[in-house]
C-alpha positions, 0 to 999 in steps of 0.5 A: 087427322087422328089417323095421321097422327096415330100413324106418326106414334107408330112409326117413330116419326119425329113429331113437333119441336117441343114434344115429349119424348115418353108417352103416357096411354090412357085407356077408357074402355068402351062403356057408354058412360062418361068417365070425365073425373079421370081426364080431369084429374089427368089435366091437373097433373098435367097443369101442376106437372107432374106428368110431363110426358105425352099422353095419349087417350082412348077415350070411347064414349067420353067427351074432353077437349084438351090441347095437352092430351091426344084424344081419340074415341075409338081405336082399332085392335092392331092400334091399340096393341101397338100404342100399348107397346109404345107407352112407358106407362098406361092408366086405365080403367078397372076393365079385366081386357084393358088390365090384362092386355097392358100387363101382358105387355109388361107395362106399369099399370095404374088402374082407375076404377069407374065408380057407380056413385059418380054414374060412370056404372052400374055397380063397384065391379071395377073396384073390386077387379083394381083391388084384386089386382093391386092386392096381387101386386100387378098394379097399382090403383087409385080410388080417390084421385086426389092420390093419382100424382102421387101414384104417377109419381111412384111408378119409377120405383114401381117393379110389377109382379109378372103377369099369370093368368088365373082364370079360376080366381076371375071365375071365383071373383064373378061368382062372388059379385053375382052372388053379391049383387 
């Protein structure tokens, strides 16, 4: 079934009368903590409707069960690359390979970061990288997802910085959180 339906979001295939023709990524990473807080706060905006447009969940190690989100554990490489291409717009956690890739893509990016005091892991790094990266004007980022239909809602007007690789500033960035930690 996930195969089948990946393969329809490839392709273009028509999918069922009713479906939403935009499409929302989500992207969670591989970490083997839970990361519910977000699909939650995904399914409100979904319920109050701010986000009317398909929404598509790789979703690793977290268990969620939707009926208006297509959730997915894992994805292979070649996949994933083309349902980032896909996507009008992708909502991910604070991982550098899940910013960096989408934004290589040249999508909006609105970046959600696993926090350690919800245990989702084991230190703030991610909040730091979502900061980083909103402050340079890649993306945005949402901290209290109480705010995360507002930043949806704001992507239209949304004209992200083009993507330049500055592995210097990551080295300085991982030497700071080791020294700091």
């Amino acid at each position: 079934m996930e195969v089948l339906y990946i393969n329809r979001l490839l392709t273009g295939e028509k999918l069922e009368k009713g479906m939403r023709l935009e499409m929302i990524l989500v992207l969670l990473g591989t970490q083997n903590n839970s990361f519910v807080r977000l699909l939650e706060a995904i399914q409100l905006n979904i319920e109050k409707g701010i986000i009317q447009d398909e929404v598509v969940v790789q979703a690793g190690f977290t268990k969620f069960e939707s009926k208006d989100m297509k959730i997915f554990n894992l994805i292979d490489t070649d996949e994933m690359s083309q349902l980032q291409d896909k996507a009008d717009m992708i909502i991910t956690h604070g991982g550098v390979g899940s910013i960096v890739s989408s934004l290589k893509k040249k999508k909006k990016v609105i970046v959600v970061p696993r926090l350690k005091k919800y245990g989702e892991h084991v230190n703030n790094h991610q909040l730091q990288i979502a900061r980083r990266f909103g402050q340079d004007g890649y993306v945005r980022y949402v901290i209290n997802l109480k705010n995360l239909g507002k930043a949806i809602e704001s992507m239209d007007k949304f004209c992200p910085r083009d993507y330049e690789s500055n592995e210097s500033n990551v080295v300085f960035l991982v030497e700071q959180f080791i020294e700091n930690n």
